[in-house]
Steps between C-alpha positions, in 0.01 A plus 500: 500500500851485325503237233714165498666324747473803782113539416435099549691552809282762613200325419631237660570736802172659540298164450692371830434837688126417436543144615663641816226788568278229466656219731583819738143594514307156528736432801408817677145389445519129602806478709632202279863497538580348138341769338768769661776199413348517113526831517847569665583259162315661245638851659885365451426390165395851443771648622769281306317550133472868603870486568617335186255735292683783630839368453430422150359850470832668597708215299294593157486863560795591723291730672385480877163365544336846626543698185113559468208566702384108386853401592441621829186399570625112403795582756273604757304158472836292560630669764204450710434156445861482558481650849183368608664129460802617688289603728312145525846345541569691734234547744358268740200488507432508125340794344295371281215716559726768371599292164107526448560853432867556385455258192165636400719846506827315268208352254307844429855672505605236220153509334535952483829500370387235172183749488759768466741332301234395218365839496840635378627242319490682195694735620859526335797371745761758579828533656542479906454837606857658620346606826413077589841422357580520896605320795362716722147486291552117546537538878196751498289304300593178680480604858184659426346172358595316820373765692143486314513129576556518858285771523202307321508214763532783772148622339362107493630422892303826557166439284507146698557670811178715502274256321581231826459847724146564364438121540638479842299830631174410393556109616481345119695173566568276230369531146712637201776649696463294847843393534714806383818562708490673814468843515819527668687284224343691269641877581827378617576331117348864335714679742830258417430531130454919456848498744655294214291732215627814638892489477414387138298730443701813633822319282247497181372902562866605541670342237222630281559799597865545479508325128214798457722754609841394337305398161403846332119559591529831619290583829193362295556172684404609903143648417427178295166331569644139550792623701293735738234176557792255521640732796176517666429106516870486601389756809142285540718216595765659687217648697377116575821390638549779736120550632598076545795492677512883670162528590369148509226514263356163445164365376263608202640889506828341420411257224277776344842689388610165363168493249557889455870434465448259200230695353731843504775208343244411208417833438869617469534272203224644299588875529612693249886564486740667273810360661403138458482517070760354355360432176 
């Protein structure tokens, strides 16, 4: 992790996100409603050292907090804590079942990017790359994070969905996961959350691609690996919404392209690319 006041803040950050995947999780398991209260708490405490380590980031560097693969990563973590206890404030009834899976996701998100970040420390710093010296890379890289976020609870509403399916069809009640959500609950919050995910998602892929076209890449840039499987997970989704609202697809099929949705989403990130180097 960054060193000083932003790397005690992080610590700080990713100790809480524990603390809340923990609280999150014992309440799914014994229905104890402090344990989801200590870990809304721990999950906002999270989210403001998270916040202050990144606003301390751009105040010392003057750079936007996204300038590196570890960067991003820590971005990703925030923004889906962030959501998820929108989401709680939100919602009625609570989704805590969710937050036992969306702040697992912000903690290992955190925990990768200090991985990454220690593993290149010794690289030597360099200038901001012109190509990120960019609104419209801010808007990409923005709207894309949000997107991610929303997208990652989409993928936990469905994972809860078909474990409570399996439950329900072979007549398992109570145990571990007695007392998920209903079924119904379940796909109607996955289906509200990749509606939100999409626009942002479609804003991210084109701004991308116009700053790619205007900034001096040549053709190179539309046969790249990351764009091509970006494009694709942006069609996986698109496919989910209209199969959902044209045809009327509902049940496991459905929440299978959610998990394969996030999956084609994860993979996008660790393809090879040309036109995402800017060091």
């Amino acid at each position: 992790m960054p060193s000083g006041t932003e790397g005690f803040l992080l610590v700080g950050a990713a100790l809480a996100y524990l603390i809340a995947s923990v609280s999150y999780g014992a309440h799914l398991m014994l229905r104890k409603i402090a344990l989801a209260q200590a870990g809304r708490y721990a999950a906002i405490l999270a989210v403001a050292c998270h916040t202050i380590a990144i606003g301390v980031h751009c105040a010392v560097t003057r750079q936007t907090p996204f300038t590196t693969p570890a960067e991003t990563l820590s971005a990703s973590a925030w923004t889906v804590a962030l959501v998820y206890l929108l989401l709680e404030f939100l919602v009625k009834p609570k989704p805590y079942a969710l937050g036992a899976l969306a702040l697992p996701a912000s903690f290992l998100c955190l925990f990768a990017g200090a991985v990454l970040h220690q593993s290149r420390r010794t690289a030597a710093p360099g200038a901001v790359a012109p190509e990120l010296d960019s609104r419209l890379i801010s808007l990409h890289v923005i709207a894309i994070l949000f997107a991610f976020s929303l997208l990652v609870l989409a993928f936990g509403c469905a994972l809860l969905y078909l474990i409570q399916h399996r439950r329900l069809k072979r007549k398992h009640i109570g145990g571990l996961f007695g007392k998920l959500p209903p079924l119904t609950t379940l796909e109607t919050q996955a289906f509200t959350l990749v509606a939100f995910a999409f626009p942002l998602l479609t804003v991210g892929l084109v701004s991308g691609v116009i700053r790619a076209a205007a900034g001096g890449l040549g053709a190179s840039w539309v046969a790249d690996p990351k764009i091509l499987a970006s494009t694709v997970t942006w069609l996986v989704y698109g496919v989910y919404l209209g199969l959902h609202s044209v045809a009327h697809w509902r049940g496991p099929r459905a929440n299978y392209i959610l998990i394969g949705g996030l999956l084609a989403a994860l993979a996008t990130y660790f393809m090879p690319t040309t036109a995402h180097r800017f060091g």
